[in-house]
N, C-alpha and C positions, 0 to 999 in steps of 0.2 A: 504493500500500500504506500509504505514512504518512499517508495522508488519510483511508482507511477506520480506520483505528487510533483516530487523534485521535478519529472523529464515534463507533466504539463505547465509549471513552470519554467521551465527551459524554452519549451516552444512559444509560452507566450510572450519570453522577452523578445523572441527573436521576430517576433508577429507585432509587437507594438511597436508605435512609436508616437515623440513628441515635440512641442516645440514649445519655448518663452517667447511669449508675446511680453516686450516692452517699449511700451509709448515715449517716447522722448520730446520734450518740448523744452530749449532752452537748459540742457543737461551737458553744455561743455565741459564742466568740471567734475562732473559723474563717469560720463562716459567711460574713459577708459579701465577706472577700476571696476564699475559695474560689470563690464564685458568680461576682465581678466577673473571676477568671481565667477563668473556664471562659467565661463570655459574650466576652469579647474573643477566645475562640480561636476560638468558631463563627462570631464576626463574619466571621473570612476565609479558611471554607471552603466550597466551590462546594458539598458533600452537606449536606443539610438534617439537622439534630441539635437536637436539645433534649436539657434535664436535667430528668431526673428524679431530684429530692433525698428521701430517704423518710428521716423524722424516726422516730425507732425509740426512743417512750415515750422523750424525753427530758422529764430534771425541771429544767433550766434555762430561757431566753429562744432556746431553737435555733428551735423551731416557730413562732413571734413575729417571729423576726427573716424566717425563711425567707418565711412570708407577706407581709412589705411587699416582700419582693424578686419576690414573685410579681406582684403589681403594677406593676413597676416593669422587669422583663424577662418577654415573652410566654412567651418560650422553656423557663420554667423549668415543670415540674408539680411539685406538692408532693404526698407521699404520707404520710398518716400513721396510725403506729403507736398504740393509747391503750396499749400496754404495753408495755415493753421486752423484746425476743426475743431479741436478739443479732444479730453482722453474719449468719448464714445467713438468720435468719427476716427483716431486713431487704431482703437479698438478695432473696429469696422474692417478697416485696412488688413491688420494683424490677421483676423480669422480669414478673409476673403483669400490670402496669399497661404495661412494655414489650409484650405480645403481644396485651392488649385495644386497643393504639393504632396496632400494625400496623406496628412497627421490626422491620428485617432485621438489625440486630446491637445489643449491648448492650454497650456498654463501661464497666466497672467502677472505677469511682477511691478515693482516700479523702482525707477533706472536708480532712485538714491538709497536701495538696498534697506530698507526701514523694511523693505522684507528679504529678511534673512537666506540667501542660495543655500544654507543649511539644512532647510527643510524640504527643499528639493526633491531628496531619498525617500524621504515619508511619502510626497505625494507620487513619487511614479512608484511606491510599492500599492498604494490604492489603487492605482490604474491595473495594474496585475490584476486584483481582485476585484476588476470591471464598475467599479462606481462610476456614477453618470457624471455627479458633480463632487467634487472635491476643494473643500470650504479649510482654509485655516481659519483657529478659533481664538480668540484671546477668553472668553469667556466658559471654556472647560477645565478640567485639574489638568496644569502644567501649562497654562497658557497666561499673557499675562501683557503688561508694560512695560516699558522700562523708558526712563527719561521725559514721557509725554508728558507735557504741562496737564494740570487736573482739569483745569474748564474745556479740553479738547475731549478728554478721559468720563466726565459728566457725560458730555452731550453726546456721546459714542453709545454708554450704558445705558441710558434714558432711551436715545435713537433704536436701539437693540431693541431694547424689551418690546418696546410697541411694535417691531417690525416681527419680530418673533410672533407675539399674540393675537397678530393682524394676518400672518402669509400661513400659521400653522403648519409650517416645516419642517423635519427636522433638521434644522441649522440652525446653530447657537450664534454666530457674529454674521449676522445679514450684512450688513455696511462692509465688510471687508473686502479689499479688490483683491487680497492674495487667493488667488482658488486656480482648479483645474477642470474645465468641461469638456464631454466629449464635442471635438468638432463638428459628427454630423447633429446636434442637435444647435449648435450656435446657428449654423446654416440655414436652420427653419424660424430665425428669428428676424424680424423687421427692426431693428433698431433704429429708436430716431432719439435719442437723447443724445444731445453733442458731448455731455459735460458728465461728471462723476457718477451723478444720477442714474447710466446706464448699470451700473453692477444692481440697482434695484430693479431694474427692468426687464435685464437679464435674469435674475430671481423670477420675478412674474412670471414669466416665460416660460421655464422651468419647472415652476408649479405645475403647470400642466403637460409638458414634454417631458419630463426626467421622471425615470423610475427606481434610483438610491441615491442618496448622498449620505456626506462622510465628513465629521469633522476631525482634524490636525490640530491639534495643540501648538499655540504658538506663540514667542513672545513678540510683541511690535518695540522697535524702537523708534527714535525718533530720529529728523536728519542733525545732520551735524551742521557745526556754524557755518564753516564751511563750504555748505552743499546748496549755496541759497535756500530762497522761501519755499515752504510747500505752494503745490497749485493749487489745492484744494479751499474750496470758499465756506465758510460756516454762516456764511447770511442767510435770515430767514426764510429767505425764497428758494434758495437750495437746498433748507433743511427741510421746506415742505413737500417741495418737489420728490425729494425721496420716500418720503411717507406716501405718497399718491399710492405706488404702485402696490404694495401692501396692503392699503384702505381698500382698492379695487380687487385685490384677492381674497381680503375677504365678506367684499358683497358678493362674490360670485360674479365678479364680471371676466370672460371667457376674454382671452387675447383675441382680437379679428383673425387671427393664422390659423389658430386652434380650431375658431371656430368654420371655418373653411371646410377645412380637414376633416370636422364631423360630420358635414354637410354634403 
Protein backbone atom coordinates (compact mmCIF):
# COMPACT_ATOMS: atom_id res chain seq x y z
CA UNK A 1 0.00 0.00 0.00
CA UNK A 2 2.80 2.40 0.82
CA UNK A 3 4.53 1.72 -2.31
CA UNK A 4 1.46 2.21 -4.51
CA UNK A 5 1.18 5.73 -2.54
CA UNK A 6 4.64 6.94 -2.99
CA UNK A 7 4.67 5.81 -7.01
CA UNK A 8 0.91 7.83 -7.21
CA UNK A 9 2.75 10.52 -5.88
CA UNK A 10 5.47 10.28 -8.08
CA UNK A 11 3.25 10.55 -11.03
CA UNK A 12 1.50 13.28 -9.93
CA UNK A 13 4.46 15.41 -9.54
CA UNK A 14 5.51 14.62 -12.79
CA UNK A 15 1.77 15.48 -14.09
CA UNK A 16 1.47 18.96 -12.22
CA UNK A 17 2.51 22.00 -12.69
CA UNK A 18 2.63 25.69 -11.65
CA UNK A 19 3.28 29.05 -11.86
CA UNK A 20 3.69 32.69 -9.53
CA UNK A 21 1.63 35.19 -10.64
CA UNK A 22 3.26 38.52 -9.40
CA UNK A 23 1.83 41.94 -10.36
CA UNK A 24 4.58 44.59 -10.22
CA UNK A 25 3.73 48.10 -10.39
CA UNK A 26 6.54 50.48 -9.59
CA UNK A 27 8.66 47.45 -7.60
CA UNK A 28 12.29 48.62 -8.92
CA UNK A 29 13.73 48.17 -5.71
CA UNK A 30 11.94 44.77 -5.01
CA UNK A 31 12.55 43.20 -8.10
CA UNK A 32 15.49 41.69 -8.15
CA UNK A 33 15.48 40.07 -4.72
CA UNK A 34 11.97 39.17 -5.06
CA UNK A 35 12.87 37.04 -8.25
CA UNK A 36 16.29 35.73 -6.77
CA UNK A 37 13.77 34.29 -3.62
CA UNK A 38 11.30 32.93 -5.68
CA UNK A 39 14.11 31.13 -8.05
CA UNK A 40 15.82 29.56 -5.20
CA UNK A 41 12.56 28.19 -3.85
CA UNK A 42 11.78 26.28 -7.38
CA UNK A 43 15.33 25.33 -7.25
CA UNK A 44 14.09 22.47 -4.74
CA UNK A 45 10.95 21.43 -5.76
CA UNK A 46 10.22 18.14 -7.52
CA UNK A 47 6.79 20.01 -9.49
CA UNK A 48 7.94 22.11 -12.34
CA UNK A 49 6.92 26.06 -11.72
CA UNK A 50 7.94 29.02 -13.39
CA UNK A 51 7.08 32.85 -12.61
CA UNK A 52 5.25 34.72 -14.33
CA UNK A 53 6.01 38.60 -13.29
CA UNK A 54 3.57 40.92 -15.22
CA UNK A 55 4.81 44.49 -15.02
CA UNK A 56 1.51 46.54 -15.00
CA UNK A 57 2.55 50.00 -16.80
CA UNK A 58 5.19 50.62 -14.52
CA UNK A 59 6.85 54.36 -14.95
CA UNK A 60 10.14 53.34 -13.08
CA UNK A 61 13.26 50.71 -14.01
CA UNK A 62 10.67 47.47 -12.89
CA UNK A 63 10.26 46.23 -16.76
CA UNK A 64 14.21 46.81 -17.34
CA UNK A 65 15.20 45.21 -14.54
CA UNK A 66 12.76 42.25 -14.99
CA UNK A 67 14.14 41.79 -18.58
CA UNK A 68 17.90 41.01 -17.64
CA UNK A 69 16.59 38.74 -15.04
CA UNK A 70 14.62 37.03 -17.90
CA UNK A 71 17.90 36.29 -19.21
CA UNK A 72 19.42 35.20 -16.69
CA UNK A 73 16.67 32.67 -15.18
CA UNK A 74 14.67 30.54 -17.94
CA UNK A 75 12.04 30.16 -15.53
CA UNK A 76 10.91 33.52 -15.35
CA UNK A 77 8.12 34.81 -18.24
CA UNK A 78 7.75 38.47 -18.37
CA UNK A 79 4.31 39.90 -19.16
CA UNK A 80 3.75 43.25 -19.99
CA UNK A 81 1.21 45.91 -19.39
CA UNK A 82 1.95 49.47 -21.66
CA UNK A 83 -0.61 50.83 -19.07
CA UNK A 84 -1.28 50.65 -15.73
CA UNK A 85 -4.70 48.72 -14.64
CA UNK A 86 -4.23 47.96 -11.33
CA UNK A 87 -3.47 44.49 -9.38
CA UNK A 88 -7.05 42.86 -10.99
CA UNK A 89 -6.27 43.99 -14.48
CA UNK A 90 -2.79 42.67 -13.73
CA UNK A 91 -4.09 39.61 -12.27
CA UNK A 92 -6.09 39.33 -15.49
CA UNK A 93 -2.94 39.22 -17.56
CA UNK A 94 -1.09 36.66 -15.11
CA UNK A 95 -3.90 33.81 -15.57
CA UNK A 96 -4.77 34.79 -19.35
CA UNK A 97 -0.70 33.86 -20.06
CA UNK A 98 -1.09 31.04 -17.11
CA UNK A 99 -3.96 29.02 -19.26
CA UNK A 100 -2.24 29.92 -22.84
CA UNK A 101 0.92 27.89 -21.27
CA UNK A 102 -1.05 25.12 -19.88
CA UNK A 103 -0.45 25.50 -15.76
CA UNK A 104 -2.81 23.56 -13.55
CA UNK A 105 -2.71 26.15 -10.68
CA UNK A 106 -1.76 29.65 -10.31
CA UNK A 107 -0.38 30.98 -7.29
CA UNK A 108 -0.51 34.59 -6.44
CA UNK A 109 2.30 36.56 -4.42
CA UNK A 110 3.40 40.16 -4.05
CA UNK A 111 6.74 41.33 -5.40
CA UNK A 112 7.66 42.98 -1.61
CA UNK A 113 7.71 39.34 -0.39
CA UNK A 114 5.35 40.27 2.91
CA UNK A 115 4.47 36.98 1.53
CA UNK A 116 6.94 34.61 2.55
CA UNK A 117 8.56 32.16 -0.88
CA UNK A 118 8.75 29.90 2.23
CA UNK A 119 5.47 28.73 2.18
CA UNK A 120 5.69 27.82 -1.35
CA UNK A 121 6.35 23.88 -0.31
CA UNK A 122 3.09 23.99 1.63
CA UNK A 123 1.09 25.06 -1.04
CA UNK A 124 2.23 22.89 -4.10
CA UNK A 125 2.12 19.89 -1.49
CA UNK A 126 -1.82 20.81 -1.58
CA UNK A 127 -1.85 20.83 -5.08
CA UNK A 128 -0.66 17.17 -4.83
CA UNK A 129 -3.66 16.55 -2.83
CA UNK A 130 -5.89 18.21 -5.60
CA UNK A 131 -7.42 21.31 -3.64
CA UNK A 132 -9.34 23.65 -5.88
CA UNK A 133 -8.35 26.65 -3.99
CA UNK A 134 -5.59 27.08 -1.66
CA UNK A 135 -5.84 30.04 0.86
CA UNK A 136 -2.81 31.16 3.22
CA UNK A 137 -4.22 31.93 6.62
CA UNK A 138 -3.15 34.28 9.35
CA UNK A 139 -6.19 33.46 11.23
CA UNK A 140 -5.49 29.48 12.14
CA UNK A 141 -2.91 27.96 14.89
CA UNK A 142 0.56 28.92 13.55
CA UNK A 143 -0.56 31.76 11.41
CA UNK A 144 -0.14 35.11 12.54
CA UNK A 145 1.64 38.81 12.02
CA UNK A 146 4.56 40.07 12.54
CA UNK A 147 5.48 43.85 12.39
CA UNK A 148 1.95 45.01 10.99
CA UNK A 149 0.88 48.26 12.52
CA UNK A 150 -2.44 47.33 14.77
CA UNK A 151 -5.01 49.61 12.91
CA UNK A 152 -4.08 47.62 9.57
CA UNK A 153 -4.36 44.38 11.95
CA UNK A 154 -8.06 45.69 13.23
CA UNK A 155 -9.43 46.31 10.16
CA UNK A 156 -8.19 42.81 8.59
CA UNK A 157 -9.96 40.91 11.66
CA UNK A 158 -13.16 42.94 11.75
CA UNK A 159 -12.99 42.69 7.52
CA UNK A 160 -12.48 38.67 8.01
CA UNK A 161 -15.10 37.89 10.38
CA UNK A 162 -17.80 39.57 8.23
CA UNK A 163 -16.53 38.07 5.13
CA UNK A 164 -16.35 34.76 6.68
CA UNK A 165 -20.09 34.91 8.17
CA UNK A 166 -21.24 36.50 4.98
CA UNK A 167 -19.56 33.86 1.92
CA UNK A 168 -19.83 30.64 4.48
CA UNK A 169 -16.61 29.09 3.40
CA UNK A 170 -14.54 27.24 4.57
CA UNK A 171 -11.71 29.91 4.57
CA UNK A 172 -10.56 31.56 7.46
CA UNK A 173 -8.50 34.82 5.86
CA UNK A 174 -10.93 35.82 2.99
CA UNK A 175 -8.88 39.21 2.37
CA UNK A 176 -5.79 37.47 1.75
CA UNK A 177 -4.14 37.74 -1.86
CA UNK A 178 -1.47 34.83 -0.94
CA UNK A 179 -3.41 31.64 -2.37
CA UNK A 180 -3.32 29.17 -5.06
CA UNK A 181 -6.24 28.37 -7.65
CA UNK A 182 -6.65 25.92 -10.03
CA UNK A 183 -6.35 27.80 -13.56
CA UNK A 184 -9.09 26.10 -15.36
CA UNK A 185 -11.47 27.56 -12.83
CA UNK A 186 -9.88 31.30 -12.93
CA UNK A 187 -10.72 30.94 -16.69
CA UNK A 188 -14.46 30.76 -16.20
CA UNK A 189 -14.26 33.92 -14.21
CA UNK A 190 -15.26 37.49 -15.62
CA UNK A 191 -13.26 39.71 -13.80
CA UNK A 192 -13.90 43.38 -13.74
CA UNK A 193 -12.57 44.80 -10.42
CA UNK A 194 -9.32 46.63 -11.42
CA UNK A 195 -8.19 47.05 -7.83
CA UNK A 196 -7.42 44.66 -4.65
CA UNK A 197 -11.07 44.03 -4.50
CA UNK A 198 -10.65 41.21 -7.09
CA UNK A 199 -9.33 38.59 -4.59
CA UNK A 200 -13.08 39.06 -3.15
CA UNK A 201 -14.55 38.46 -6.40
CA UNK A 202 -12.43 35.97 -7.01
CA UNK A 203 -13.95 34.26 -3.64
CA UNK A 204 -17.47 34.92 -5.05
CA UNK A 205 -16.66 33.01 -7.99
CA UNK A 206 -15.42 30.21 -6.39
CA UNK A 207 -18.29 29.97 -4.09
CA UNK A 208 -19.95 28.50 -6.70
CA UNK A 209 -17.11 26.96 -9.10
CA UNK A 210 -14.78 25.24 -6.53
CA UNK A 211 -15.33 22.11 -4.97
CA UNK A 212 -12.32 22.09 -1.67
CA UNK A 213 -10.27 24.56 -0.35
CA UNK A 214 -7.54 24.48 2.05
CA UNK A 215 -6.01 26.73 4.50
CA UNK A 216 -1.93 27.21 5.07
CA UNK A 217 -0.98 28.78 8.14
CA UNK A 218 0.93 31.65 7.70
CA UNK A 219 2.61 34.50 9.04
CA UNK A 220 2.20 38.10 7.00
CA UNK A 221 4.86 40.50 7.52
CA UNK A 222 5.10 43.76 6.71
CA UNK A 223 7.35 45.77 3.99
CA UNK A 224 10.30 47.18 4.91
CA UNK A 225 11.26 50.86 4.98
CA UNK A 226 12.88 50.30 2.27
CA UNK A 227 10.55 48.79 -0.01
CA UNK A 228 8.27 51.94 -0.50
CA UNK A 229 4.57 52.28 0.35
CA UNK A 230 2.15 49.42 0.19
CA UNK A 231 -0.57 49.90 -2.87
CA UNK A 232 -3.13 48.88 -1.20
CA UNK A 233 -5.86 51.68 -0.09
CA UNK A 234 -7.92 51.39 3.24
CA UNK A 235 -10.42 54.11 2.34
CA UNK A 236 -13.99 53.54 2.97
CA UNK A 237 -14.99 52.91 -0.54
CA UNK A 238 -12.48 50.17 -0.81
CA UNK A 239 -13.30 48.66 2.24
CA UNK A 240 -16.97 48.57 1.13
CA UNK A 241 -16.20 47.50 -2.01
CA UNK A 242 -14.86 44.33 -0.61
CA UNK A 243 -17.61 43.42 1.58
CA UNK A 244 -20.06 43.69 -1.61
CA UNK A 245 -19.03 40.48 -2.84
CA UNK A 246 -19.61 38.42 0.24
CA UNK A 247 -23.13 40.40 1.05
CA UNK A 248 -24.11 39.16 -2.59
CA UNK A 249 -23.16 35.48 -1.53
CA UNK A 250 -24.96 35.58 0.98
CA UNK A 251 -28.39 36.69 -0.42
CA UNK A 252 -27.88 34.11 -2.92
CA UNK A 253 -27.01 36.10 -5.71
CA UNK A 254 -25.73 33.42 -8.50
CA UNK A 255 -22.54 35.16 -10.46
CA UNK A 256 -24.20 35.97 -14.36
CA UNK A 257 -21.35 33.00 -15.46
CA UNK A 258 -22.76 30.53 -13.16
CA UNK A 259 -25.78 31.33 -13.96
CA UNK A 260 -25.39 30.74 -17.67
CA UNK A 261 -23.98 27.49 -17.11
CA UNK A 262 -27.13 26.23 -15.28
CA UNK A 263 -29.04 27.59 -17.87
Amino acid sequence: MEKSYERNIGSMREALSFCIVVPMYNEEQNVKICVERLMSQLEFIAVPGHLIAVNDGSMDQTLDKLKELEQIYPEIIVVNREQNGGYGAALSSGVDEAAIRGYDYALFMGADLTDNPDYIPEFVNKMLQGYDVIKASRYVPGGGVDGVPFSRSFISIIGNYLARNLFHLPVSDCTNGFRAVKVDLLKKMPFSEPGFAVIMEELYHLKYQANSFVDIPYVLTSRAADQGKSKFSYKPKVLLTYLWYPVKAFFGVIPEAKRKGIE
